[in-house]
N, C-alpha and C positions, 0 to 999 in steps of 0.2 A: 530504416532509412537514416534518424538521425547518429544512431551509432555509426555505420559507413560513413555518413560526413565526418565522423571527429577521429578518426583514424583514418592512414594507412596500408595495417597490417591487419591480417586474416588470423582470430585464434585459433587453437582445437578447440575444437568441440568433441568429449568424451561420448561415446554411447555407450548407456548403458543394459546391461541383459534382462531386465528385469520384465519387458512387456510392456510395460507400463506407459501411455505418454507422458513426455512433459507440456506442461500450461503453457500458454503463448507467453511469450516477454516482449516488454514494452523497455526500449530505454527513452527515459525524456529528460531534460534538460533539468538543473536543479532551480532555476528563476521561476519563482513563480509557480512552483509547487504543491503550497497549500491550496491558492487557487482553483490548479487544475485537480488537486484531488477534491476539495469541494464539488466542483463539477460529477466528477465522476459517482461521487456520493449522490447527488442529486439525482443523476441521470441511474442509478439503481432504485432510490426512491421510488420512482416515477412509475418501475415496474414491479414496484412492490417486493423487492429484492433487498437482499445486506450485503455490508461490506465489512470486509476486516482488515485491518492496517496493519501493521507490523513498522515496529520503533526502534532506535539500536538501545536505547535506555528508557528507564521506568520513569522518571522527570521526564523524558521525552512524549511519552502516550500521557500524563499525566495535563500536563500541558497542551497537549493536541485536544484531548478529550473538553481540557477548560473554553478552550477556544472556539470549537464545535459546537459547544455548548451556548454557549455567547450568538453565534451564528444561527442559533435553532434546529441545530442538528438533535435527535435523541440517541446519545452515545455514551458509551460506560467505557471505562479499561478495565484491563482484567492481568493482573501480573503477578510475581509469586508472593508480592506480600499481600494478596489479596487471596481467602478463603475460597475454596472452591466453590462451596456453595452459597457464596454470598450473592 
């Protein structure tokens, strides 16, 4: 819904052959972000469930994970300068 409000025009959407679904998508607004993904985290908590994030840069998880942390989240990152089995 909030995509349709912010445009428009209609894209393609490619399908692909593969069988496979794709995952539902959410577009939301970038205000207040952290916020709602706090929330989200929380409300996985809750059911005893994880969450994984995905960053465009390594200072960016690095940062999110400090903040999280601050928050009481129990959160790690995990990027290529980090061993795999660390």
């Amino acid at each position: 819904d909030y995509e349709m409000e912010q445009t428009d025009t209609v894209i393609e959407q490619i399908i692909r052959p593969t069988g496979l679904l794709d995952p539902e998508v959410e577009v939301r607004p970038t205000m207040g972000q952290i916020d709602d993904l706090l929330g989200e985290i929380n409300a996985r908590v809750e059911k005893n469930e994880r969450t994984f994030i995905t960053t465009l840069t390594k200072k960016m998880a690095e940062d999110l994970t400090d903040y999280f942390k601050e928050m009481g989240i129990k959160v790690k990152y995990m990027h290529s300068d980090i061993k795999t089995l660390e």
